[in-house]
C-alpha positions as CSV (number, residue, x, y, z in Angstrom):
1,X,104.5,74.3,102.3
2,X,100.6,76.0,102.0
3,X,100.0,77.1,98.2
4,X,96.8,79.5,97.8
5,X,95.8,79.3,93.9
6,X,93.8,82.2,92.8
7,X,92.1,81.1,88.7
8,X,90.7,83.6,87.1
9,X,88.0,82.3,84.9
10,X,86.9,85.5,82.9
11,X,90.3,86.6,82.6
12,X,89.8,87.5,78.5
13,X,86.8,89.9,79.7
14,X,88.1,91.2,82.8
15,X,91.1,93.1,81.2
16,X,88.8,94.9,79.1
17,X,86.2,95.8,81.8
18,X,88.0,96.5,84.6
19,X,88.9,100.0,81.9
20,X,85.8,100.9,81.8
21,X,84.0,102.6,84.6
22,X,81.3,100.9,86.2
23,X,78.6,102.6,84.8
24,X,79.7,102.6,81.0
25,X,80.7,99.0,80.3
26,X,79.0,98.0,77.6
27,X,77.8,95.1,76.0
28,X,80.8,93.1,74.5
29,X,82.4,89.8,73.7
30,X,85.8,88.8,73.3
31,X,86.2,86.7,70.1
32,X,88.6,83.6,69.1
33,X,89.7,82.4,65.4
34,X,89.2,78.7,64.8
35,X,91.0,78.0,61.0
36,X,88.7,80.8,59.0
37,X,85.6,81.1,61.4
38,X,85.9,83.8,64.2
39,X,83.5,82.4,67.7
40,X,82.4,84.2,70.9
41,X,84.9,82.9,73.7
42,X,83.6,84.7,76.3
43,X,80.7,87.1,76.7
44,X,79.8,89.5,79.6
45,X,76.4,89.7,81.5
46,X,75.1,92.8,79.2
47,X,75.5,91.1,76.2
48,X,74.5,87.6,77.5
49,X,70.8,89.7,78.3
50,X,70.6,89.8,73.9
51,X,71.5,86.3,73.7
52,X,74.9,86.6,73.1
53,X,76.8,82.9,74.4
54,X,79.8,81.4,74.4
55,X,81.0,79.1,71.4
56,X,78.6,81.3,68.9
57,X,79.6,82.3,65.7
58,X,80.6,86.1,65.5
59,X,78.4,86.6,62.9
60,X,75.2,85.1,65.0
61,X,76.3,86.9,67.7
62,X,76.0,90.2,65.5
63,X,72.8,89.2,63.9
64,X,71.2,88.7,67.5
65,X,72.5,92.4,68.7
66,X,74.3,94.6,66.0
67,X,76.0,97.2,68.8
68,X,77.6,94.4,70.4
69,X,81.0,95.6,71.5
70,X,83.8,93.2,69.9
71,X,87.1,92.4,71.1
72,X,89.6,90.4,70.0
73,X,91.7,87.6,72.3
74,X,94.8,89.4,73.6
75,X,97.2,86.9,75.6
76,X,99.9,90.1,76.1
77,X,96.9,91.9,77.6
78,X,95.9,89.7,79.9
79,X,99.0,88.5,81.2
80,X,99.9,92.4,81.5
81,X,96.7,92.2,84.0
82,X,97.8,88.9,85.7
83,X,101.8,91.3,86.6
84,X,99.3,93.8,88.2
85,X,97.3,91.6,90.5
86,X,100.5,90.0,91.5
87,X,102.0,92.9,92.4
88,X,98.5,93.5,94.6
89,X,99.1,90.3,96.3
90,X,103.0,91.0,97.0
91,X,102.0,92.4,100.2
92,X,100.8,89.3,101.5
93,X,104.3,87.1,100.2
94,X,107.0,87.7,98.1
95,X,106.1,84.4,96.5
96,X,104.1,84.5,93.5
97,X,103.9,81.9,90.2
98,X,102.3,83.2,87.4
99,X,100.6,80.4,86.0
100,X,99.6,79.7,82.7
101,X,96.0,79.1,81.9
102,X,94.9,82.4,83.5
103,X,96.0,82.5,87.4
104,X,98.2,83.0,90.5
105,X,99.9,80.6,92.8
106,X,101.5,82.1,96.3
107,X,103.2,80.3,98.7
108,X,102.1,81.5,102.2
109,X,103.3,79.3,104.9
110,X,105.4,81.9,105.7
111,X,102.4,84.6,106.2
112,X,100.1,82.7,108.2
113,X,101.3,84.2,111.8
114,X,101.8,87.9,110.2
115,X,98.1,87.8,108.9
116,X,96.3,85.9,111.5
117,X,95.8,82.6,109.9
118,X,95.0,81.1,106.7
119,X,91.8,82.1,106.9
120,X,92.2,85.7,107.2
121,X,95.1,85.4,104.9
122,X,93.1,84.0,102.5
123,X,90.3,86.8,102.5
124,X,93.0,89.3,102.2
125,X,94.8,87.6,99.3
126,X,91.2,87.2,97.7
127,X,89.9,91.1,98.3
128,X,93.4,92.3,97.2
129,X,93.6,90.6,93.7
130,X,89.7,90.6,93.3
131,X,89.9,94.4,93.6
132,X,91.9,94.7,90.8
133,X,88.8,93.8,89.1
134,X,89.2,90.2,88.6
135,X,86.5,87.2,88.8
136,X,88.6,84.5,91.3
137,X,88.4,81.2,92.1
138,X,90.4,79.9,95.1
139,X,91.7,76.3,95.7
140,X,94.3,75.6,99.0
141,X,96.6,72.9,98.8
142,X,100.2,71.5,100.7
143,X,101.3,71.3,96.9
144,X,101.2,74.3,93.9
145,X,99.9,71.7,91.4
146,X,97.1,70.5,93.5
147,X,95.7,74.1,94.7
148,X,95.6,75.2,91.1
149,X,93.7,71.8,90.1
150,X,91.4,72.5,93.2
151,X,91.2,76.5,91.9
152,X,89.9,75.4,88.2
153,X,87.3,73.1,89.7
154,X,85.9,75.4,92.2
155,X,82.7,77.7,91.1
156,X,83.0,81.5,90.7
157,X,84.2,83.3,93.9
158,X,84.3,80.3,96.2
159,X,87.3,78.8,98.0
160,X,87.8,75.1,97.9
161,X,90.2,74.6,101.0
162,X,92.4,71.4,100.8
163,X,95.1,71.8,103.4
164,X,94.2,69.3,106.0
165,X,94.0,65.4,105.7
166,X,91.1,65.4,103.2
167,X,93.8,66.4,100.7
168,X,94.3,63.8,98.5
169,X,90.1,62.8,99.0
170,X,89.4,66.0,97.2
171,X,92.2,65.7,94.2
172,X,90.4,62.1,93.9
173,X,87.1,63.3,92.8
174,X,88.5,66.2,90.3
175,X,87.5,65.4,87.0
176,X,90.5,63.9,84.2
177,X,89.8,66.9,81.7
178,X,91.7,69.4,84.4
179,X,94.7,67.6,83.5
180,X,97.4,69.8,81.1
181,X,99.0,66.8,79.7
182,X,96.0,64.9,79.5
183,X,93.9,67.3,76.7
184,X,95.1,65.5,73.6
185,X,93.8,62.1,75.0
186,X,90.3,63.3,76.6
187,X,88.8,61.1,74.3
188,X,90.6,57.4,74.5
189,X,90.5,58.4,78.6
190,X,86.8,58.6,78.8
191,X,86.8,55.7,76.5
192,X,88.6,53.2,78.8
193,X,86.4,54.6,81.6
194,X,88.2,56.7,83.5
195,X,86.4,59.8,84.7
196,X,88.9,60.5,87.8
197,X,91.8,61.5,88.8
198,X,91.3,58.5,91.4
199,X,90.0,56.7,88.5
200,X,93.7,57.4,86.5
201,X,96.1,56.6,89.1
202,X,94.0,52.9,89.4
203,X,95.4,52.2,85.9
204,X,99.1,50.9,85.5
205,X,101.8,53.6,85.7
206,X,103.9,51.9,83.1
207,X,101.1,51.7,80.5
208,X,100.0,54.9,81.4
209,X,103.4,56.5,80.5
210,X,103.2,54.2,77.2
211,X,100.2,54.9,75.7
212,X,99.8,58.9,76.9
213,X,103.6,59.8,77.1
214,X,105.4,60.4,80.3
215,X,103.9,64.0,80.9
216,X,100.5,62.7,82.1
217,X,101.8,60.6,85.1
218,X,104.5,63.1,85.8
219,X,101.7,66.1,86.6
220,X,99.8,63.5,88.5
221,X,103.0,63.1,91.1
222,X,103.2,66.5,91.2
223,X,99.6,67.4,92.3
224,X,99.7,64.9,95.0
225,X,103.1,65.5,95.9
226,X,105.0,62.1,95.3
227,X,107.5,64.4,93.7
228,X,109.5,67.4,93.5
229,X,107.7,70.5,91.8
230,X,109.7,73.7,91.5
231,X,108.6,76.9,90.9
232,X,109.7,80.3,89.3
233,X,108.8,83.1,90.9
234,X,107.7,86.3,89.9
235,X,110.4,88.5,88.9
236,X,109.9,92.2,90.9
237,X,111.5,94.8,88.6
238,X,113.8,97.4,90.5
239,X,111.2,100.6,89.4
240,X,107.7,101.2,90.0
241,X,106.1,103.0,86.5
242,X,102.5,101.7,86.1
243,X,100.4,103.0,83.7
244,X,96.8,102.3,82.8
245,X,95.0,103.4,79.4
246,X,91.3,103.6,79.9
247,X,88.9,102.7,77.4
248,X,86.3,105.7,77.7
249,X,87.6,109.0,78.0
250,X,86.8,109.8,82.0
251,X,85.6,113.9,83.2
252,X,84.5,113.6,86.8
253,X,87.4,112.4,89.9
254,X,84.6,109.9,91.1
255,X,85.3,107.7,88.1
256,X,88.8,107.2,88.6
257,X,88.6,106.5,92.2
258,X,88.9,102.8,91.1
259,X,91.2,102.4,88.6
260,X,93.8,104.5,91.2
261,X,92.7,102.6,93.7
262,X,93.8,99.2,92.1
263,X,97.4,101.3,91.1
264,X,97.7,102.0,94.6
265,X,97.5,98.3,96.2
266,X,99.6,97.7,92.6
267,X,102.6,100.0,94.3
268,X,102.2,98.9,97.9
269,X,102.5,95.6,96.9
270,X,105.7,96.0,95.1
271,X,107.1,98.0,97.9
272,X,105.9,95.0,100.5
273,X,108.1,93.0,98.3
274,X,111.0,95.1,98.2
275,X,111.1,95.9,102.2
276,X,110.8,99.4,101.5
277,X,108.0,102.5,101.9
278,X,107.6,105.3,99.2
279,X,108.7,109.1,100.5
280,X,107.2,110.5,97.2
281,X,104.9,109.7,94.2
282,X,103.6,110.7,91.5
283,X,100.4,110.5,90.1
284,X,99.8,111.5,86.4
285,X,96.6,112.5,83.9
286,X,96.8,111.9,80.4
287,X,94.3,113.7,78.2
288,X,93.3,113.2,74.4
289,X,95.6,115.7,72.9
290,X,92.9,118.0,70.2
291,X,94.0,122.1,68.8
292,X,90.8,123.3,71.3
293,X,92.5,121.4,74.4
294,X,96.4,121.1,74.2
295,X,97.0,120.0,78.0
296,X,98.3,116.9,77.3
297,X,99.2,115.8,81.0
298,X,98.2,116.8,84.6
299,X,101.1,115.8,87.2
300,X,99.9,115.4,90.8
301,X,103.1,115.3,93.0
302,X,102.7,113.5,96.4
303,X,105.7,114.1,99.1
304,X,105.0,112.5,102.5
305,X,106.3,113.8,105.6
306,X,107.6,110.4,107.1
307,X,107.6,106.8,104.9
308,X,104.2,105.2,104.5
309,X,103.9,101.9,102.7
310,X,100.0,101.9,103.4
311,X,97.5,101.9,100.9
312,X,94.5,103.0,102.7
313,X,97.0,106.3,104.0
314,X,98.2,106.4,100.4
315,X,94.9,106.2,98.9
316,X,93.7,109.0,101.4
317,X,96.2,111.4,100.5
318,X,95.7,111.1,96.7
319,X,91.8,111.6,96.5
320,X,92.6,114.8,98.6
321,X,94.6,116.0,95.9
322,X,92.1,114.7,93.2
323,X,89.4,116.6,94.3
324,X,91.1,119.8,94.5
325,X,92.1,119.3,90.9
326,X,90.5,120.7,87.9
327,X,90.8,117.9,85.5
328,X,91.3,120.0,82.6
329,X,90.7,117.7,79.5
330,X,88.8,114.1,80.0
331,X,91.5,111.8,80.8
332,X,92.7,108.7,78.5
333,X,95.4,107.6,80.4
334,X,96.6,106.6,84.3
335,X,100.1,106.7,85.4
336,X,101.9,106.0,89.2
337,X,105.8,106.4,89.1
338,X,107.4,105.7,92.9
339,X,109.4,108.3,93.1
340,X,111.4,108.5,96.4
341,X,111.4,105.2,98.4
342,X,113.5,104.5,101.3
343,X,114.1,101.4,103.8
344,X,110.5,100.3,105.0
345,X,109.9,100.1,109.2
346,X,109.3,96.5,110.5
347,X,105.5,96.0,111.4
348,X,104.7,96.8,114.9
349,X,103.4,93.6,116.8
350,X,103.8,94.9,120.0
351,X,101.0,94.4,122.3
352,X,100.6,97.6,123.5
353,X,101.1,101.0,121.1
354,X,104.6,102.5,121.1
355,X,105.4,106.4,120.7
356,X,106.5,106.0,117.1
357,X,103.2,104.4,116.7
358,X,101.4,107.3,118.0
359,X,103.7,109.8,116.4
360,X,102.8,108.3,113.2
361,X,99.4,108.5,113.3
362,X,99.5,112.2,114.7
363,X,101.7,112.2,111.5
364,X,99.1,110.7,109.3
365,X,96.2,113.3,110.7
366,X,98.3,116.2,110.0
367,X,98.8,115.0,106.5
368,X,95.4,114.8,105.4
369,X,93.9,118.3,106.9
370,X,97.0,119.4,104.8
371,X,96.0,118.1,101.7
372,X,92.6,118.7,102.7
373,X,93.4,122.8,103.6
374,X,96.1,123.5,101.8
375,X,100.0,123.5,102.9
376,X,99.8,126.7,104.9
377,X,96.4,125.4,106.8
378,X,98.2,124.0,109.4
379,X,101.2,126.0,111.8
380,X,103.3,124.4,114.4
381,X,105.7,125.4,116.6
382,X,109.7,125.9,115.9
383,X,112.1,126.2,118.1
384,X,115.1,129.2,117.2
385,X,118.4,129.2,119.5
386,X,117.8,131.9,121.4
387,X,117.9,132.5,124.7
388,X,115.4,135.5,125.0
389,X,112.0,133.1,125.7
390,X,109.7,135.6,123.3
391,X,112.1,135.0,120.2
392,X,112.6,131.5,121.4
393,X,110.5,130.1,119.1
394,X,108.1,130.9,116.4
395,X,104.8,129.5,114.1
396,X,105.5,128.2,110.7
397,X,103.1,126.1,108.1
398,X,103.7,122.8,109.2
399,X,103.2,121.9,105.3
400,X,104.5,118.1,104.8
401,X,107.5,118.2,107.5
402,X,104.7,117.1,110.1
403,X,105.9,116.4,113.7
404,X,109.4,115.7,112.7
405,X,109.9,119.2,112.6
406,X,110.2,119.2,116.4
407,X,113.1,117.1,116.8
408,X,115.2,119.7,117.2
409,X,113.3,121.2,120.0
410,X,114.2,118.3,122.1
411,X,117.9,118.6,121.0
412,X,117.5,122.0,122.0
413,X,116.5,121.2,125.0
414,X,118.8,119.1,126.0
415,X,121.4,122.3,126.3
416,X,118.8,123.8,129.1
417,X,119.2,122.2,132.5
418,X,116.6,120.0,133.7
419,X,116.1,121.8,137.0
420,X,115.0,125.3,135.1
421,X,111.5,124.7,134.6
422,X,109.7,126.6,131.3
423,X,106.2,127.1,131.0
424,X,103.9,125.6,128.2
425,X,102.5,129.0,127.1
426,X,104.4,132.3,126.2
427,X,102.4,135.4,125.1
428,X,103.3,137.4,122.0
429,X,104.2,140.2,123.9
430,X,105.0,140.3,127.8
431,X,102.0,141.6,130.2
432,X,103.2,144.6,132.4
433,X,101.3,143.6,135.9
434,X,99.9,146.1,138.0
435,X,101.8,146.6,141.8
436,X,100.2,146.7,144.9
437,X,102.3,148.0,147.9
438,X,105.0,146.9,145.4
439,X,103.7,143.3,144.9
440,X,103.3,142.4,141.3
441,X,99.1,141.3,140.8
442,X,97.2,139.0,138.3
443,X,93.9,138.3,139.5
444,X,95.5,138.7,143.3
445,X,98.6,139.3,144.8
446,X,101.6,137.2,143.8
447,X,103.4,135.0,145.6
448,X,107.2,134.4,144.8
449,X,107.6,130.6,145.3
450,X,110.9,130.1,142.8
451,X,113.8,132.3,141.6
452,X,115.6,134.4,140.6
453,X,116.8,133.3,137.2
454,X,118.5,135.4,135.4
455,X,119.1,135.7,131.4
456,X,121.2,138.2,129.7
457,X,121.0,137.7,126.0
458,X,120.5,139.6,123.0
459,X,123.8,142.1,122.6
460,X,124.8,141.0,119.0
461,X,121.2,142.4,117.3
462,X,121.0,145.7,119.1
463,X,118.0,144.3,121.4
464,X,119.6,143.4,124.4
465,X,117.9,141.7,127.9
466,X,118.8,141.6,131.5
467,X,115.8,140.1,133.2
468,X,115.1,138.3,136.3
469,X,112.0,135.1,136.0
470,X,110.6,134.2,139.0
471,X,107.6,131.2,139.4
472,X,104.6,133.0,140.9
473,X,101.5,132.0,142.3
474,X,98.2,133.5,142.6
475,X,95.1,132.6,144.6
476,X,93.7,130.6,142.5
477,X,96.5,128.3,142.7
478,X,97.5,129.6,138.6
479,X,101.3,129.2,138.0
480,X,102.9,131.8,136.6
481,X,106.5,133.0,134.8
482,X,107.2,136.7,135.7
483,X,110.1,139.1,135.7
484,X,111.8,142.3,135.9
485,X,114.5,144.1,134.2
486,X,117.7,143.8,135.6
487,X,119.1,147.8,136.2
488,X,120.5,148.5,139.3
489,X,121.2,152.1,138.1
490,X,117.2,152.6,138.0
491,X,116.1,154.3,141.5
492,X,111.7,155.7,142.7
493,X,111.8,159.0,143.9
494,X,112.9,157.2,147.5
495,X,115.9,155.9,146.3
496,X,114.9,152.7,146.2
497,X,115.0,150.4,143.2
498,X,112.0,150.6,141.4
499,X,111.0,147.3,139.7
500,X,108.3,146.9,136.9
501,X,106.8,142.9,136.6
502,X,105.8,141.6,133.4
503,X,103.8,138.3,132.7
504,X,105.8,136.8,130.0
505,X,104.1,132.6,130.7
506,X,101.3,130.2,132.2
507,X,102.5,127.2,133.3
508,X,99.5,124.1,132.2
């Protein structure tokens, strides 16, 4: 087994940034009650510019900068924040450990071939949680315990890599206080000289397990994997409803761009996990209800024309829609609600691309000029069961139905024979050619080189054909689909049958 540990060591500041757009977080702190005295845990780079530090009375803190933003430690907050990243990294592997202490622990052996290597694995894992605006350290391990020890001792946004031989090297030099079990007895550790944990496992099991309790020599086992350590994985619920409250009232799309971003690799992820790709979602604005602006939501509905699982598509499609909506109150509140989801595609790791690959990405174009134009921007072609070519078929709005929509043409044509050739453009209405010694012209006499076909169609709406297409060629080598109308009865003044041509296609 490979275990990537992601610790997140500003995890009581992060929940309360990442709500803030980047340019209006302010200078705060998130505070910590010790019996009756209230101290800074953790300050944020703005604040720490006034002197604001860690371990500092609140009061000192307030004395050194008055406006300093104060919040207090919220555990239900941040592990709300910790379910959101690890719904991010689902797309990676469906196996994720919420770990106490402020982190995530995901078995990937299983993910390595998928995403080209630990390496690149790692870099995704790293962008996707980081991006949910998390500060991450990263350890790698062959055991859960030991890449989450390897995690809390690496610096701020650096990767500590343990999965070769040098393994157990690196666990050796890790300093006692990283230890859970070994907190209460920090002090009588140090005492005896033990700084390690190479220096702790020198000592005498037995006597270890006596004096610190059986805890301490248990977790040590478990890190280095001399015994079993099970995990419990993430529970994925069977909805997608994510909602975000932001903590400054946001007026301009630009701002949100982030916080929907982040929703967005929140939802992929969970579909990853569940196998499946979203047909429809929702995206919704809440506003600060007041009696001068009583909007209090503003739904976006997005309906795709074939299953997409893909953030960066997903992503696309929204900000479309975002900036061709008035935001009609500032906005409070975020919420994403996976609306329609269907059975997801296996990934294509074919060497070459495939026609649903390319279909799909025709797909994908056609998508975002439509949410880019609007839905009756962009007109394709349909095909109606008629014989009679010029009512054959007929331009609609494409609108979400994207290529699909011509599936039926090629069930359609399945009922012409495959020796009756069609050409690829009709005109609207059909050309009358001019004759020359009876020889139908366009751009030069005509040559007949296929034909006759004949179609009769038409008698049950009153407009009735008889016609016989020919394949004609000029001088210039054009193809060409001609014909005449089919009436014996019609006679020139020499009693011969009198024929008028028509141009009713170009062949490409």
């Amino acid at each position: 087994m490979l275990w990537i540990a992601l610790h997140c060591p500003a995890l009581s500041l992060d929940w309360v940034e990442r709500r803030f757009p980047a340019a209006l977080i302010p200078a705060m702190a998130v505070t910590v009650r010790k019996g009756n005295q209230v101290y800074i845990q953790q300050a944020n780079q703005p604040a720490q510019r006034y002197g604001v530090m860690a371990h500092q009375p609140l009061a000192g803190a307030l004395a050194l900068f008055p406006d300093l933003v104060v919040i207090e430690h919220d555990p239900n907050e941040e592990m709300k924040v910790l379910q959101e990243a690890a719904h991010a990294a689902l797309r990676f592997t469906p196996n994720i450990v919420m770990q106490r202490g402020g982190g995530l622990i995901a078995e990937v052996s299983a993910s390595l071939r998928l995403f080209g290597g630990l390496k690149k694995l790692c870099q995704l894992l790293n962008r996707a949680v980081a991006a949910q605006g998390l500060q991450l350290c990263t350890g790698i391990a062959p055991t859960a315990r030991g890449a989450w020890l390897l995690a809390l001792s690496a610096p701020p946004r650096t990767v500590i890599n343990g999965a070769g031989v040098k393994f157990r090297s690196l666990l050796d030099s890790l300093p006692v206080g990283l230890l859970e079990s070994a907190q209460p007895h920090l002090e009588v550790i140090r005492g005896i000289g033990c700084k390690t944990l190479a220096d702790l496992r020198q000592l005498p099991r037995s006597g270890i397990a006596r004096r610190f309790g059986p805890n301490l020599p248990a977790e040590l086992d478990r890190a280095y994997g001399d015994s079993p350590d099970p995990q419990k994985w993430l529970e994925i619920p069977e909805y997608f409803q994510q909602a975000m409250k932001l903590m400054a009232q946001v007026e301009s799309v630009e701002s949100l761009l982030v916080p929907v971003q982040r929703m967005i690799e929140q939802m992929c992820g969970w579909l990853a996990s569940r196998h499946t790709a979203v047909l429809a979602f929702s995206f919704v604005l809440h506003h600060e209800y007041s009696l001068r602006q009583p909007h209090k939501s503003t739904p976006i509905n997005i309906r795709l024309s074939e299953q997409s699982g893909d953030p960066r598509h997903l992503m696309i499609l929204l900000r479309e829609r975002l900036e061709r909506t008035k935001i009609a109150a500032p906005v409070c509140e975020l919420e994403l609600v996976a609306d329609e989801i269907t059975a997801g595609a296996d990934a294509n790791l074919e060497l070459f691309p495939t026609a649903q690959s390319e279909a799909t990405s025709l797909n994908r174009f056609i998508e975002k000029l439509t949410f880019r134009l609007g839905p009756r921007a962009i007109s394709g072609l349909t095909v109606v069961p008629d014989h009679r070519p010029e009512r054959s078929q007929r331009f609609e709005p494409l609108g979400m139905k994207g290529i699909s929509s011509f599936s039926y043409r090629e069930t359609h044509r399945e009922t012409i024979p495959a020796e009756l050739a069609r050409p690829a453009w009709l005109v609207e209405t059909p050309l009358e050619l001019k004759l020359q010694r009876r020889q139908p012209v366009y751009g030069s006499p005509l040559k007949l080189i296929a034909g006759p076909e004949r179609i009769e169609a038409g008698w049950w709406d009153d407009a009735p054909i008889a016609r016989d297409y020919f394949i004609a060629e000029n001088a210039l080598g054009q193809l060409l689909w001609i014909y005449h109308e089919h009436n014996p009865a019609e006679k020139d003044k020499k009693g011969k049958t009198a024929k008028s041509w028509y141009l009713q296609g170009l062949f490409g």
